[in-house]
C-alpha positions as CSV (number, residue, x, y, z in Angstrom):
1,X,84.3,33.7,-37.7
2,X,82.6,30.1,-36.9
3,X,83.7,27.4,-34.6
4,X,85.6,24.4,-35.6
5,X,84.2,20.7,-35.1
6,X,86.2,17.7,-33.5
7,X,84.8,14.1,-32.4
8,X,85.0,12.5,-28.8
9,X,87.0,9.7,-29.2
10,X,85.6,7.6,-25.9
11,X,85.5,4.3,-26.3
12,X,82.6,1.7,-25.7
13,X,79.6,4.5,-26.2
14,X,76.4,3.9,-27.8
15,X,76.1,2.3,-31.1
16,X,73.6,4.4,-32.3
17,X,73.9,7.6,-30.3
18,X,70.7,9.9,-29.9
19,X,69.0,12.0,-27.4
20,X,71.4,13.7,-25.5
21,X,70.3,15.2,-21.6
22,X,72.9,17.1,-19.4
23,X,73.0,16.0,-16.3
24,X,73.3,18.4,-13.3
25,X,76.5,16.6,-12.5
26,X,78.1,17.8,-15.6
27,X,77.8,14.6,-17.2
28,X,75.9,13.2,-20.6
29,X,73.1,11.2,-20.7
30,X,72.8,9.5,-23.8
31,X,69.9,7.3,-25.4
32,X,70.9,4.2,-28.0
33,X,68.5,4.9,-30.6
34,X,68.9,2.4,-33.4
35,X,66.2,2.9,-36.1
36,X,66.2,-0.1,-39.1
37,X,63.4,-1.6,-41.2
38,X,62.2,-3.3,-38.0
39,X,63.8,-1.8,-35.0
40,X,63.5,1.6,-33.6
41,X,64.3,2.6,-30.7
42,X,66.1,0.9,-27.3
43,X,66.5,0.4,-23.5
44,X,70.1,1.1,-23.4
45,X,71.3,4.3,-22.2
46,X,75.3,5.4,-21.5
47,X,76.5,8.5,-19.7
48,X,79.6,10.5,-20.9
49,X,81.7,11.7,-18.2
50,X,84.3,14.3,-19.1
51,X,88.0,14.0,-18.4
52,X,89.5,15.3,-15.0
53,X,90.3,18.2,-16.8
54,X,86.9,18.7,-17.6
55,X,87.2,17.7,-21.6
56,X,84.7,16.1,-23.2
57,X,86.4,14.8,-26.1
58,X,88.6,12.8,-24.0
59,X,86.1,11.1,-21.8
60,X,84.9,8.1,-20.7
61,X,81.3,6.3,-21.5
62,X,79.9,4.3,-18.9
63,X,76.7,2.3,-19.8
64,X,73.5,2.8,-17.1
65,X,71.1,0.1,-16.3
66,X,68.8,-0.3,-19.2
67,X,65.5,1.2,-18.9
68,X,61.6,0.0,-18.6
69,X,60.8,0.6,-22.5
70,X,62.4,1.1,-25.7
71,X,61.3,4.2,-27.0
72,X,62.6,6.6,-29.8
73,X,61.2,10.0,-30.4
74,X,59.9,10.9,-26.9
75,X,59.5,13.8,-24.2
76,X,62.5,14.4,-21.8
77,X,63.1,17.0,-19.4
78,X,65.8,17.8,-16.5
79,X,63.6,18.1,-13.4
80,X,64.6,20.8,-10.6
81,X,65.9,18.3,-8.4
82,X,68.4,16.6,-10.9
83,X,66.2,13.1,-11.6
84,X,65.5,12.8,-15.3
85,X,61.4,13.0,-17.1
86,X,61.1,10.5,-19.9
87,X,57.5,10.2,-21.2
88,X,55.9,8.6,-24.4
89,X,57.8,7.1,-27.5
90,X,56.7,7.2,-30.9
91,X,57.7,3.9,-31.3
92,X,58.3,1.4,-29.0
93,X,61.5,-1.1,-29.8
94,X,60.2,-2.1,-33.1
95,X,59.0,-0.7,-36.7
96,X,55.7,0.1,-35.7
97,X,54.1,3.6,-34.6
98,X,52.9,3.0,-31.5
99,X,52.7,6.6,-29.5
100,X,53.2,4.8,-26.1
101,X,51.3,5.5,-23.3
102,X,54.2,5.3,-20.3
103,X,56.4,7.4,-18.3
104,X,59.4,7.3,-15.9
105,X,61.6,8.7,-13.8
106,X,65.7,8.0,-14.5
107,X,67.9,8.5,-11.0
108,X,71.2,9.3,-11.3
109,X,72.3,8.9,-8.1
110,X,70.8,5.3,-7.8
111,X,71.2,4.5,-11.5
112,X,67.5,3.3,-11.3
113,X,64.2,3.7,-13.6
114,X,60.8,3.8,-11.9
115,X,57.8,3.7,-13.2
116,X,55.1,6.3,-12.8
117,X,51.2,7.2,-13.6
118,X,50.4,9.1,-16.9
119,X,47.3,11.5,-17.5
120,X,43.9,9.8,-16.4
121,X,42.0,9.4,-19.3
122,X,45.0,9.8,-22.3
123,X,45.2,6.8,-24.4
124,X,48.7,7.8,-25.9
125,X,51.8,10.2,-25.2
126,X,54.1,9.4,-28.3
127,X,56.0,12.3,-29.4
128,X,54.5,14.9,-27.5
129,X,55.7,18.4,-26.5
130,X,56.6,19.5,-23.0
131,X,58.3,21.7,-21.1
132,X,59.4,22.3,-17.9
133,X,57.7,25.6,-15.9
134,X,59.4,27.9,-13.5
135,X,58.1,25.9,-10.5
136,X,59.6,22.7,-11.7
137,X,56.5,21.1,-12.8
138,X,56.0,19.5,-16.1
139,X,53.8,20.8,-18.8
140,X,52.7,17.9,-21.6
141,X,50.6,18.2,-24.5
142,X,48.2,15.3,-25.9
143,X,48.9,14.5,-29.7
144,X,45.6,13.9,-30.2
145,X,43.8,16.6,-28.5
146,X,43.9,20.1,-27.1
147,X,44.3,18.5,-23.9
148,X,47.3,19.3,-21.8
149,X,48.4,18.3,-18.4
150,X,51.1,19.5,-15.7
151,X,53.2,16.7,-13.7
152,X,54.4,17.2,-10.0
153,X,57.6,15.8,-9.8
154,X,57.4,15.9,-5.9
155,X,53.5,15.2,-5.0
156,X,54.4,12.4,-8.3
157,X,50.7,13.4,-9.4
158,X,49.1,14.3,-12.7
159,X,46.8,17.7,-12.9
160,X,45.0,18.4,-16.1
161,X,45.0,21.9,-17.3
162,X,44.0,24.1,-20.5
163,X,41.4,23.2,-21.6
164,X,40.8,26.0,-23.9
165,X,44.2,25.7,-25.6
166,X,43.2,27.0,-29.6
167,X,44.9,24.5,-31.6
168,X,42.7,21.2,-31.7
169,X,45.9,19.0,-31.3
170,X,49.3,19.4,-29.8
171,X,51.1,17.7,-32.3
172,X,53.9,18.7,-33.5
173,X,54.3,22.0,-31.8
174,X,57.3,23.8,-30.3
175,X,56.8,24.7,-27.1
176,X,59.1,27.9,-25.3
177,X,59.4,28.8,-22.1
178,X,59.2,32.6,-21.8
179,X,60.7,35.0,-19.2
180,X,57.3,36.2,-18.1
181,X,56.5,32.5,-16.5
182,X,54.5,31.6,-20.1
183,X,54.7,28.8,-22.4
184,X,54.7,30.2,-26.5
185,X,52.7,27.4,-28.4
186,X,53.5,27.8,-32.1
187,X,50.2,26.3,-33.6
188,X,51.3,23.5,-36.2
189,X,46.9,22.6,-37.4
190,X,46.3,26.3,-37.2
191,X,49.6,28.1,-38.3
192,X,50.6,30.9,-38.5
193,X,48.7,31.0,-34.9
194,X,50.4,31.3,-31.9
195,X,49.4,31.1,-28.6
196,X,50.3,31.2,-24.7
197,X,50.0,29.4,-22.3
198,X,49.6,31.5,-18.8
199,X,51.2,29.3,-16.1
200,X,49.8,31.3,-12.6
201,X,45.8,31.4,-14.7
202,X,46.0,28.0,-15.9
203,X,44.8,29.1,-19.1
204,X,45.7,29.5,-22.9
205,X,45.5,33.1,-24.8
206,X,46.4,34.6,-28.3
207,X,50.2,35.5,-29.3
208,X,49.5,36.9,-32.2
209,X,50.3,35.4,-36.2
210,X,53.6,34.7,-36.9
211,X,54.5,36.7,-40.5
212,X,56.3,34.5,-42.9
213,X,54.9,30.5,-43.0
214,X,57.2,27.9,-40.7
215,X,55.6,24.8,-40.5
216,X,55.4,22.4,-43.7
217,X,51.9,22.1,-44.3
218,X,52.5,18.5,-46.3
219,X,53.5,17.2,-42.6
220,X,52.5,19.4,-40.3
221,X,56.2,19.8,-38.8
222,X,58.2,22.7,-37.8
223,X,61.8,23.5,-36.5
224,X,63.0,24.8,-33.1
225,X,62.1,28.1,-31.3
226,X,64.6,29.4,-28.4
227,X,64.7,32.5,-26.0
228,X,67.7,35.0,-26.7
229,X,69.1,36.5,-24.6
230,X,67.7,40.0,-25.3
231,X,64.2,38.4,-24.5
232,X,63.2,37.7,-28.4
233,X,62.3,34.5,-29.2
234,X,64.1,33.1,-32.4
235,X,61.7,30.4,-34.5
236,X,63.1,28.0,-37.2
237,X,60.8,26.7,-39.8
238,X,60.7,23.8,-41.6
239,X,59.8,25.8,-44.6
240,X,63.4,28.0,-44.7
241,X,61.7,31.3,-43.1
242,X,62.7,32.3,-39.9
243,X,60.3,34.5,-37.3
244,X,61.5,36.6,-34.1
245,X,58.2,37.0,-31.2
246,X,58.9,39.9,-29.1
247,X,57.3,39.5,-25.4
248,X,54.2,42.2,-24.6
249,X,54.2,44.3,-21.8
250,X,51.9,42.2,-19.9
251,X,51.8,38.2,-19.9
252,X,48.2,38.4,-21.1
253,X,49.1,39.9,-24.2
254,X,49.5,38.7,-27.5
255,X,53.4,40.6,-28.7
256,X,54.7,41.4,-31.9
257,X,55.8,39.3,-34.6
258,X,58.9,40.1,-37.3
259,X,60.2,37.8,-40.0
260,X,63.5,36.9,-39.7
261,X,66.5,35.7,-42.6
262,X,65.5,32.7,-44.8
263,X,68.3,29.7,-45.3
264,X,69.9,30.1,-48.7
265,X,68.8,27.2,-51.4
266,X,71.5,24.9,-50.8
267,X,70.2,22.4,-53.6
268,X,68.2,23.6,-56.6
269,X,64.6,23.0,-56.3
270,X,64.5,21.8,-52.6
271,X,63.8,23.5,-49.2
272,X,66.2,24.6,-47.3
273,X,64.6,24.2,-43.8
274,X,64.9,22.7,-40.2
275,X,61.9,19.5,-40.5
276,X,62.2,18.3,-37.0
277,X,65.5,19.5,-36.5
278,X,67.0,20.5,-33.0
279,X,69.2,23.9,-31.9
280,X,71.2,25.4,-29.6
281,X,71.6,28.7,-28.1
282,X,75.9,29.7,-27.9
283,X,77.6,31.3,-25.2
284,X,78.2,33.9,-28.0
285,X,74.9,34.3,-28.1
286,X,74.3,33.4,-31.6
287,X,72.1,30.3,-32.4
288,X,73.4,27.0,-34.0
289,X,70.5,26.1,-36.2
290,X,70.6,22.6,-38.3
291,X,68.8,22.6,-42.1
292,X,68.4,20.5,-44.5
293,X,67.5,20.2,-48.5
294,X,64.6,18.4,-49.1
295,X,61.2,18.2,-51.2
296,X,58.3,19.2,-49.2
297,X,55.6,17.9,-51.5
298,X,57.6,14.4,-52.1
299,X,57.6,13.9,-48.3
300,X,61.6,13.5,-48.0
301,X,63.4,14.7,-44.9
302,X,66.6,16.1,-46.4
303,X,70.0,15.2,-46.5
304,X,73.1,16.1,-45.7
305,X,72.2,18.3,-42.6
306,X,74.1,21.6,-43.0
307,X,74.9,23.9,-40.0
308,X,74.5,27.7,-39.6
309,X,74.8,29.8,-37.1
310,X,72.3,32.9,-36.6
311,X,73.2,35.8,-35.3
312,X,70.7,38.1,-33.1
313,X,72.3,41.3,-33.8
314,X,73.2,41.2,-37.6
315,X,70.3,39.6,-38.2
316,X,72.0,37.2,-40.3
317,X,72.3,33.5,-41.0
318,X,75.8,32.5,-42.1
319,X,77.0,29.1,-42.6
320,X,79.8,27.4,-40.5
321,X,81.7,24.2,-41.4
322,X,79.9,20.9,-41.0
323,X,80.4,18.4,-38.3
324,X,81.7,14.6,-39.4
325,X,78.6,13.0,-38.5
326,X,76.3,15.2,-40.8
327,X,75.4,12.6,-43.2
328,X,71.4,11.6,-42.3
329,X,68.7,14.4,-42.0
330,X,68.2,16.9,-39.4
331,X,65.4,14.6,-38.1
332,X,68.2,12.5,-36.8
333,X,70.4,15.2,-35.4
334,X,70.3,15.8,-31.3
335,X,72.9,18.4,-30.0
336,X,73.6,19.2,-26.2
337,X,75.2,22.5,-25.2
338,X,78.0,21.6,-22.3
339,X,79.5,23.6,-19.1
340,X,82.4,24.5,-21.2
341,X,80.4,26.0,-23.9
342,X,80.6,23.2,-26.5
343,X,77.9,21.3,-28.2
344,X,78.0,17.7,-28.7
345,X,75.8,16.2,-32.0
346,X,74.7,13.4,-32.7
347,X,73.2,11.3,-35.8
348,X,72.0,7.8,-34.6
349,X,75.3,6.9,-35.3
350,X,78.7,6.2,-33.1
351,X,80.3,9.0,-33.6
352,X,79.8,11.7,-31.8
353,X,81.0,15.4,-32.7
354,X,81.7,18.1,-30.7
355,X,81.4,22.1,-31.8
356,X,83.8,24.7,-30.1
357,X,81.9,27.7,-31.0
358,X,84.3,31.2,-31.2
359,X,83.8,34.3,-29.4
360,X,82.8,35.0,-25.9
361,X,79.6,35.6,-23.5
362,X,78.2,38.8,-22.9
363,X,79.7,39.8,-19.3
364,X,76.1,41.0,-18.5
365,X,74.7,37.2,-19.5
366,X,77.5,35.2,-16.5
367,X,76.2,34.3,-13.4
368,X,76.9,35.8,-10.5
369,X,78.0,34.2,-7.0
370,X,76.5,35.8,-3.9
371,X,77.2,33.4,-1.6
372,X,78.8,30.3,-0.9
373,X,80.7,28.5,1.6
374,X,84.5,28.5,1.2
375,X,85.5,25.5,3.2
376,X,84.1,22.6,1.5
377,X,84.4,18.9,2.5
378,X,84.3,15.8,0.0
379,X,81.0,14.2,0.3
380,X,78.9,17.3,2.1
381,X,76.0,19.1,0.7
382,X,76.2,22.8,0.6
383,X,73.6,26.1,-0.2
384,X,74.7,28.6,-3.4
385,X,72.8,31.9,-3.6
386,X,73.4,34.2,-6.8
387,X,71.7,35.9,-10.2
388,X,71.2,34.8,-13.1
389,X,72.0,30.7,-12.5
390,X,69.5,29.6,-14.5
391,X,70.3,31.5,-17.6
392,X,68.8,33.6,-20.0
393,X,67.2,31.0,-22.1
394,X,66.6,26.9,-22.4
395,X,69.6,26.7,-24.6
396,X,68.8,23.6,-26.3
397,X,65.8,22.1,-27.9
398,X,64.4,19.8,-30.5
399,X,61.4,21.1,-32.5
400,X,58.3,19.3,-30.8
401,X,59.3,16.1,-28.5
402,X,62.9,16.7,-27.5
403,X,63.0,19.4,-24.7
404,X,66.4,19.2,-23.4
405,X,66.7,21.9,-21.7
406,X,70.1,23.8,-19.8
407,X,68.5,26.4,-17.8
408,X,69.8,25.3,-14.7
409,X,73.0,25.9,-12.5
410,X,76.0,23.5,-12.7
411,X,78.5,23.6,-10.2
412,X,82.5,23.4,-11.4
413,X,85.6,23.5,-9.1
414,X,88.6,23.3,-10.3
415,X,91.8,23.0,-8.1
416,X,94.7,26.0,-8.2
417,X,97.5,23.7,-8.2
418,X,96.5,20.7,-10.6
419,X,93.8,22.6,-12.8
420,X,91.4,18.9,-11.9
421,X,87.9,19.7,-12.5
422,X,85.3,18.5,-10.4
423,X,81.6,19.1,-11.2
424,X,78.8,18.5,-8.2
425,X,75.8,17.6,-8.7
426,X,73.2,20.1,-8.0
427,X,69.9,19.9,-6.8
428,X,67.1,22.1,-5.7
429,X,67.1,25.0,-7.5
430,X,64.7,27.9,-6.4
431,X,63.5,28.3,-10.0
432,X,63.8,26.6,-12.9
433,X,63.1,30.3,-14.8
434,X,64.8,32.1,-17.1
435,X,66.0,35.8,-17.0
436,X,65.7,36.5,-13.4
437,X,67.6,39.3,-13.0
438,X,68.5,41.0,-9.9
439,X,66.4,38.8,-8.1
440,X,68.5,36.1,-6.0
441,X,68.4,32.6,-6.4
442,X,69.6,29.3,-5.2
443,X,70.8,25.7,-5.8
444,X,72.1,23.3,-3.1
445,X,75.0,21.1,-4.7
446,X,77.3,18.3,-3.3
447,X,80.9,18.0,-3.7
448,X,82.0,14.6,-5.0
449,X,83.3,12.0,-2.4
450,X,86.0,11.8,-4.1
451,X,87.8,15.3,-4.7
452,X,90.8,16.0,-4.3
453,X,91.8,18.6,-1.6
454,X,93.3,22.1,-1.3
455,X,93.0,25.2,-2.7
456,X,90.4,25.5,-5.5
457,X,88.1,28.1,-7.3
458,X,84.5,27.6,-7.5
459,X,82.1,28.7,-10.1
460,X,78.5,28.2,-11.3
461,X,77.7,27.6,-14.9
462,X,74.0,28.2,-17.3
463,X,74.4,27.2,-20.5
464,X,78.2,27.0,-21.1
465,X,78.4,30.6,-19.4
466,X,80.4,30.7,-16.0
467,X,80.5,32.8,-13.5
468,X,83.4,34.6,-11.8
469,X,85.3,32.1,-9.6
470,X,85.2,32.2,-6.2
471,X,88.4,31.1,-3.9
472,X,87.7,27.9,-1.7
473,X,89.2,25.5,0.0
474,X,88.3,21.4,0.2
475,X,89.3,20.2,3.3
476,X,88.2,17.1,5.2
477,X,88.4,19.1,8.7
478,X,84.7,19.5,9.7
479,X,83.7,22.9,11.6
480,X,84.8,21.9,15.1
481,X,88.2,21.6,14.1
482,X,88.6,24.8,12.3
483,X,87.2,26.9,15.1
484,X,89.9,25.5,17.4
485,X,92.5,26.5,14.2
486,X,90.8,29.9,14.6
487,X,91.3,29.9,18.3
488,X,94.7,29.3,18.0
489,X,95.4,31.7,15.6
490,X,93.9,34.3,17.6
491,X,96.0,32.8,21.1
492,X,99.1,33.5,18.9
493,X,98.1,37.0,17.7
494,X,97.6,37.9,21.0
495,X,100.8,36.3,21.8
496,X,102.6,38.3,19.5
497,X,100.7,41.6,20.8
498,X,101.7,41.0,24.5
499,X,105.5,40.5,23.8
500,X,105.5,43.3,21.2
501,X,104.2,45.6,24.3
502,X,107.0,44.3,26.4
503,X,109.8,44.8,23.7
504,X,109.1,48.7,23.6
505,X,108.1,49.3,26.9
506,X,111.6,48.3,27.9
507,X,112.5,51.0,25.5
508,X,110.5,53.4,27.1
509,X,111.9,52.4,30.6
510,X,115.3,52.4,29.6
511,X,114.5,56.2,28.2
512,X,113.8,57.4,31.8
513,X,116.5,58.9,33.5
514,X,119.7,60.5,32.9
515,X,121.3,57.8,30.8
516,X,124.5,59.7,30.4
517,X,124.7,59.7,34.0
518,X,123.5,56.1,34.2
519,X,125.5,54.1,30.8
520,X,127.6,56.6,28.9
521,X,127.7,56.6,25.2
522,X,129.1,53.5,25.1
523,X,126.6,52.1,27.3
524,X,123.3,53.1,25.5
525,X,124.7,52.1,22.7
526,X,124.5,48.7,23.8
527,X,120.9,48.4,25.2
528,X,119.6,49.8,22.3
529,X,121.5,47.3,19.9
530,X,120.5,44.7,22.2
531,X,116.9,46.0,22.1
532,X,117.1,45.9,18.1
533,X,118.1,42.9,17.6
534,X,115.6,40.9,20.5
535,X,113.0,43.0,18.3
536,X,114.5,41.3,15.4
537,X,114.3,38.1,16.8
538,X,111.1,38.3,18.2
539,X,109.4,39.7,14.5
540,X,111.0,36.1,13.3
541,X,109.6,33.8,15.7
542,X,106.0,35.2,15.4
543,X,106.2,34.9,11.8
544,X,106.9,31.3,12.2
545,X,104.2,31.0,14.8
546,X,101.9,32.9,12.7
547,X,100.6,29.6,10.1
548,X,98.4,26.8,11.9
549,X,100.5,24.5,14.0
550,X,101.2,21.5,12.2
551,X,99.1,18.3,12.3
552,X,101.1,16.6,14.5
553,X,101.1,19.1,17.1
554,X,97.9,19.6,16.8
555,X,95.5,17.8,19.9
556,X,92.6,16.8,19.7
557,X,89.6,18.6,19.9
558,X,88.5,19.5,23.1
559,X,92.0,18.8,24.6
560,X,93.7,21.9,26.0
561,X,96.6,23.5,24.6
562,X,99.9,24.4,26.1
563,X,100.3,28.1,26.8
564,X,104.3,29.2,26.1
565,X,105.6,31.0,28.6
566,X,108.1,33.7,27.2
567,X,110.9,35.1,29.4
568,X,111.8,38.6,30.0
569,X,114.4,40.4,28.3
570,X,117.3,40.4,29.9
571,X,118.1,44.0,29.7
572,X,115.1,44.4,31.5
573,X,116.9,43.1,34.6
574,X,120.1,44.3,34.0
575,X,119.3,47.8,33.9
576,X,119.6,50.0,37.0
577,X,116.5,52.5,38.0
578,X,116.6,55.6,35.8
579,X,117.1,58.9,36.6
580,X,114.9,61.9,34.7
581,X,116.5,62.6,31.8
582,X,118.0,66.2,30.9
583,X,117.5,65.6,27.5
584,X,114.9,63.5,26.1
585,X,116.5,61.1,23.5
586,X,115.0,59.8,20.1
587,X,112.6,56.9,20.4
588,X,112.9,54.6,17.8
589,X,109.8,53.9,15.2
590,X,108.0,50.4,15.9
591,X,107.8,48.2,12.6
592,X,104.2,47.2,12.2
593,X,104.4,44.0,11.3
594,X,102.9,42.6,8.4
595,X,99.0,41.0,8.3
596,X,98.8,37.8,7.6
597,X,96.9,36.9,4.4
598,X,92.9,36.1,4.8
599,X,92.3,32.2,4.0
600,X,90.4,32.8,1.5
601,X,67.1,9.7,-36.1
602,X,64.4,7.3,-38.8
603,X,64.6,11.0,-36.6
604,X,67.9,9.7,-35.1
605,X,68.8,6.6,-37.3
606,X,71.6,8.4,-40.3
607,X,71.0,9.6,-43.2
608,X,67.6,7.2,-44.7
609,X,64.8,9.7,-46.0
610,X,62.5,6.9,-46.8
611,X,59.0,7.3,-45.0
612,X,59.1,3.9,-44.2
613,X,62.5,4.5,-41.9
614,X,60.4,7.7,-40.3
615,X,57.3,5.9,-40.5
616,X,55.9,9.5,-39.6
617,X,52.3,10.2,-38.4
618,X,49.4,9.7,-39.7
619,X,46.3,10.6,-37.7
């Protein structure tokens, strides 16, 4: 069965919506990428904010300050500590091809750009790849060269590195990052090479010759490549061939290569294939791939885009329903896997679609809670430890430029008696790796100044898959004030232990003795009824005593609290001195009482195929 498609009907979004980044706050980041005769590209960007239900399609768009450039086809990564890597452009505002030389750094908490340094010596960036490496850093490639260059989002400096990458330019490329902390380079001037590129030995090596032909020799472009979760890598091309790498034993070595499905001819005499075209990796672990029919040697990008979903384990491609906004070519398409599991797409256009994909996660693919805090206050940072909270893959990415990555941990809390969802922003995460394992990991995240309090479950998302909740509570008492709680709690416990103790030790008094001589029948009947029903009384009172005194009995901390002072029973002092009893009576059995509960477009412009639109590369 495939998903079904809807739209999000927010108002006041981008015109032209584009390049799509997830936010580790659960919201959108969105680019306005307008792309005419003689403008492409923009400085506008909006942020989609779901619902307090946590629905996207029912959001709200809030427009962000308006960046240094105007760029459209760029690189853009997610950085570990939730700031935002734009680098490059293609083009630069207007028609012409200008492969920018700039970068900057987006803050979401400031809602400010800042400018930084690019690679000494580079004389363009444009639409290059990138990805981001399991220390955070961020791996570039040059367009013109076999030059590469790693960016250090905290020192803010540029290394080079690689120089003996194989391919004589990085144009083009698809870049992975693989489970054994390597980079898979899918060679666009020398396919059907592959290489690697070996994080820890700064260095490139082989990966072996991918079997069937994926990148369009007449332009030199190929589709997207993703991890699966089983540790394959999946490969689009632009050619309608699909290839599956499988990782070697060692980093160093090269792997295996198997040829995939091909995409059906959807239009007689055109190729059916993904020419810059972006995917997404579903919590069902099948793939949403986007394709298009278009004529290779004629230089057309291929319209409508058609959707299909690949699956792993058949080893099949199968065709799902398209969304409403499928009318340009794939070039133009951008989709963005969200915490619930849904993928937005987008065509350059104003609408924006959103894919519910059928099915369910793996339970050996959720993230896993270790540890958290359970009392959480609005506004206060916090420490989560667990597996897997990266994910098992990036999730999402766009053939050469577009490295939107998902592979980090999103924190959702959602409250047991309204259902509101509140995501918090995360923030230093350990690793920025995929398939971890056993091995634990962390994020720090803060909860929202704003959410609402009580009861709640907590949960940490990867890629639309989350964890098992966790019960919590948001509460603006800070630590002080819940150890006196605790200290009270414990004063009446021991409270209720003391008078317990005198309750049957009266009993055991009144057993001493001949009470035939002493009461009579009659008599003992009495005390012990009297005895019952104090014990009855008592068993209420502590359970009233037994929740947190209320806040307005409550002093303030530091001030000391009342002790109550319970009197004695009064069959206690009306009793005379026993006597030793001829015959020992029957005691009767103590009621434990009960525990009280633990707290616990052109590529995004619609659907024009004309060059001059793209205004592709030529160099």
């Amino acid at each position: 069965m495939a998903g079904t498609w809807g739209t999000v009907g927010a108002a006041n979004g981008p015109v032209n919506a584009g390049t799509m980044l997830l936010l580790t706050d659960g919201t959108v980041l969105c680019h306005d990428e307008p792309n005419t005769p003689t403008v492409s590209g923009s400085n506008r960007w909006y942020k989609l904010s779901p619902d307090q239900n946590g629905h996207y399609d029912t959001g709200t768009w809030t427009q962000l300050h308006n960046g240094p450039n105007s760029p459209l086809y760029f690189a853009c990564s997610v950085l570990n500590d939730g700031r935002v890597f734009i680098a490059g452009g293609e083009y630069n505002g207007t028609n012409a091809q200008v492969e920018l030389l700039a970068a900057q750094i987006y803050d979401p908490l400031t809602d400010h750009w800042t400018t930084i340094g690019t690679p000494a010596g580079w004389t363009q960036i444009g639409d290059a790849p990138s990805a981001v490496l399991n220390d955070g850093r961020v791996l570039l490639g040059d367009l013109g060269s076999k030059r590469s260059a790693i960016y250090d989002p905290v020192a803010n400096t540029w290394t080079a590195v690689g120089t003996n990458k194989d391919d004589p330019r990085c144009t083009e490329e698809t870049w992975v990052l693989l489970p054994d902390q390597t980079v898979l380079a899918l060679e666009c001037d020398n396919q059907p090479k592959a290489e690697k590129y070996l994080i820890a030995a700064d260095k490139w090596v082989p990966a072996g010759s991918t079997p069937v032909t994926l990148v369009d020799t007449f332009s030199d472009e190929i589709g997207a490549a993703l991890g699966l979760p089983d540790g394959r890598v999946f490969c689009i091309g632009a050619t309608g061939n699909t290839a599956l790498y499988q990782l070697p034993a060692l980093a160093s070595q090269p792997g295996t290569w198997a040829a995939g499905p091909s995409f059906p001819v959807l239009v007689k005499g055109l190729t059916t294939g993904a020419k810059d075209a972006p995917a997404a990796l579903l919590p069902n672990g099948r793939v949403l791939c986007l394709v298009g029919p278009y004529d290779p040697p004629g230089g057309t990008w291929g319209t409508p885009v058609t959707f299909f979903e690949y699956d792993p384990v058949a080893n099949t491609l199968t065709q799902v329903p398209p969304a409403s906004n499928n009318g340009g070519s794939p070039f133009s398409s951008r989709v963005m896997l969200l915490p619930t599991g849904q993928v937005l797409h987008t065509d350059g256009s104003a609408t924006v679609a959103i894919y519910s994909p059928d099915g369910a996660p793996d339970p050996t693919w959720r993230p896993s809670i270790t540890s958290v805090p359970t009392a959480l206050s609005p506004g206060s940072t916090y420490t989560l430890h667990g597996r897997q909270i990266n994910g098992l893959s990036q999730a999402v990415i766009y053939g050469d430029e577009g490295s939107m990555a998902t592979n980090y941990p999103i924190v959702q809390i959602t409250s047991t008696a309204t259902g509101a969802v509140t995501y918090c922003r995360t923030h230093g995460h350990s690793t920025m790796g995929i398939q971890t394992g056993a091995v634990v990991h962390s994020t720090s995240f803060t909860v929202p100044a704003g959410a609402g309090l009580g009861a709640a479950e907590l949960r940490v998302i990867a890629n639309g898959i989350a964890s098992a909740p966790v019960s919590i509570a948001l509460t603006h008492k800070r630590w002080k004030e819940l150890k006196l709680e605790i200290k009270e709690t414990k004063e009446l416990i021991k409270w209720e232990h003391e008078n317990l103790k005198l309750v049957f030790e009266d009993l055991r008094k009144i057993n001493e003795g001949d009470w035939r001589e002493r009461l009579g029948d009659e008599g003992w009947n009495e005390v012990v009824a009297q005895l019952v029903a104090r014990s009855d009384e008592l068993e209420t009172e502590v359970r009233s005593l037994r929740s947190f005194i209320t806040k307005e009995e409550r002093p303030e901390v530091g001030q000391p609290i009342a002790a109550k002072v319970i009197g004695p029973v009064s069959a206690r002092e009306q009793a005379p001195p026993p006597k030793p009893p001829k015959t020992a009576p029957k005691k009767r059995s103590a009621k434990k009482p009960a525990k009280k509960p633990a707290a616990t477009t052109a590529k995004t412009g619609g659907p024009s195929t004309s060059r001059a639109s793209r205004a592709r590369r030529s160099r």
